[in-house]
N, C-alpha and C positions, 0 to 999 in steps of 0.2 A: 398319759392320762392325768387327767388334775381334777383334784377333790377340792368343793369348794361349799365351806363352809359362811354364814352370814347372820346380822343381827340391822337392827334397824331402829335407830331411838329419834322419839322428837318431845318441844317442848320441853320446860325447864328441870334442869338436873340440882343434885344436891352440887354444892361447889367444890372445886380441888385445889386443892392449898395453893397455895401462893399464885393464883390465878384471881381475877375480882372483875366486876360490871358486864360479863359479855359470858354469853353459852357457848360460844364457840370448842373454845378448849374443853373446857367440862363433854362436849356433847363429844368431840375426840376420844379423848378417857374412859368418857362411861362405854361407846358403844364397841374401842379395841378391848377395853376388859370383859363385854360380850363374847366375844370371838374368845380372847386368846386364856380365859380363866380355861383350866381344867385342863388343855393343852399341853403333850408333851412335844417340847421343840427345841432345837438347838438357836439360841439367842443371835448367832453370827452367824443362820443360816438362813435368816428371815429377814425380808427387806418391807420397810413399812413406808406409805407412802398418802402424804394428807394433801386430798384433792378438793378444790372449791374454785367456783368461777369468780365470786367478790372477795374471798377470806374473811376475816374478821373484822367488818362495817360498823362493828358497835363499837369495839375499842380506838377504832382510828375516828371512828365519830367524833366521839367522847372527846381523844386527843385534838382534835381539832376545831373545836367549839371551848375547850380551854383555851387553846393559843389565842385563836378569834377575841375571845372576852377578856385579854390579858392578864389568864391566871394562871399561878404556878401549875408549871407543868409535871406531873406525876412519871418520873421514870420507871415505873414497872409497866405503866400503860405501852413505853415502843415494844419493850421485850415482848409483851402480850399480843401486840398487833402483829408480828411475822405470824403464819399458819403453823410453823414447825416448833414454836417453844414449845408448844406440850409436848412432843417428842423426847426430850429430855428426860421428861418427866414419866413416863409411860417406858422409855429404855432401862430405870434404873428401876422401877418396880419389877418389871419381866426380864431384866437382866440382857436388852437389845443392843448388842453392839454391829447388825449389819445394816446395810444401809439403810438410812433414814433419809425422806424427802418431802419436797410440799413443791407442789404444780397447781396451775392455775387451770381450767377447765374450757379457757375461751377458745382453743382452737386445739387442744390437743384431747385424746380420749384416752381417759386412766386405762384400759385394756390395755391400750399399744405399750405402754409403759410397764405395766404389767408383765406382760410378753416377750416386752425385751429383757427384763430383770430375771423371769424365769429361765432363759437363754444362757444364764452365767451357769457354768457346772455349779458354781461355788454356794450357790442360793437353793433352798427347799420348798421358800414359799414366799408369798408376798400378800402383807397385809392392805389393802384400799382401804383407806377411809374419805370419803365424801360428806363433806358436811357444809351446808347453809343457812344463814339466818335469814328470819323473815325482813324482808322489805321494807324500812323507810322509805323518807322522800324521796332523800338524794338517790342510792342505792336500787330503787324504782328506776329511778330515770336511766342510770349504769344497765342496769338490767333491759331497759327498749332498745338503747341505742342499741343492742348487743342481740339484740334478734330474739329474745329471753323472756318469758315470764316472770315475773318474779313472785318469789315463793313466800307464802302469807306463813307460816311457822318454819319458826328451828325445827332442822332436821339434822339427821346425819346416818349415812350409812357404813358399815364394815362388812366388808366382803376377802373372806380368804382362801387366797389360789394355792392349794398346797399339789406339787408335784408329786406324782405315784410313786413310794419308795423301790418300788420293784425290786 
């Protein structure tokens, strides 16, 4: 059996330190601190995993419209751009040392992943987080060619699979 517990945030969050220009990460953070506040769990027995079909378009915008206009380039902005640096961040608040992941959503579906991560004796639950920002230009067009709508507000979802302690 699996208990599955969930939260669902959009639109702009307050910011999370060392994070800047993009909801991305913040909409990560706020909506696992949904789920996982009040929760008793064992840290190395929960696997968290950050799902999105573009990742974070604002910060690689951002960085790529500096490079374009030949200006200094901001080294917090690559850190920012992988999907998983918040991860880090979000591991040492809740004390997460089991696996941590970030997938893309173009041809895979966060369940099967889910599913097979449950499969590990070694794992109790599995955190989803899904999260997308609203659609510019370019990031429109990524979205057509992609069979895709694309989505007019920041979202993000958390959803957690907790295994029946039986």
């Amino acid at each position: 059996m699996i208990t599955v517990a969930g939260a669902e945030l959009t639109g702009a969050l307050e910011p999370v330190p060392g994070f800047i220009e993009s909801n991305f990460n913040p909409l990560v953070y706020r909506a696992a601190v949904e789920v996982l506040t009040g929760r008793e769990f064992d840290g190395s027995r929960l696997a968290v995993v950050v799902c999105s079909l573009i990742g974070d378009a604002t910060t690689t915008g951002l960085a790529s419209r500096l490079l374009v206009d030949g200006q200094v380039h901001n080294a917090i902005l690559f850190m920012q751009a992988t999907a998983n640096a918040v991860l880090g961040y979000l591991s040492r608040e809740f004390d997460l040392t089991g696996p941590l992941l970030s997938m893309s959503t173009v041809d895979d579906d966060p369940r099967d992943t889910a599913e097979l991560l449950l499969a590990d004796p070694e794992l109790d639950a599995v955190l989803l987080l899904t999260v997308e920002l609203a659609a510019d230009e370019r990031t429109a067009a990524a979205y057509r060619l992609l069979g895709r709508t694309p989505p007019t507000t920041d979202g993000a979802t958390a959803l957690l699979l907790e295994r029946d302690p039986q």
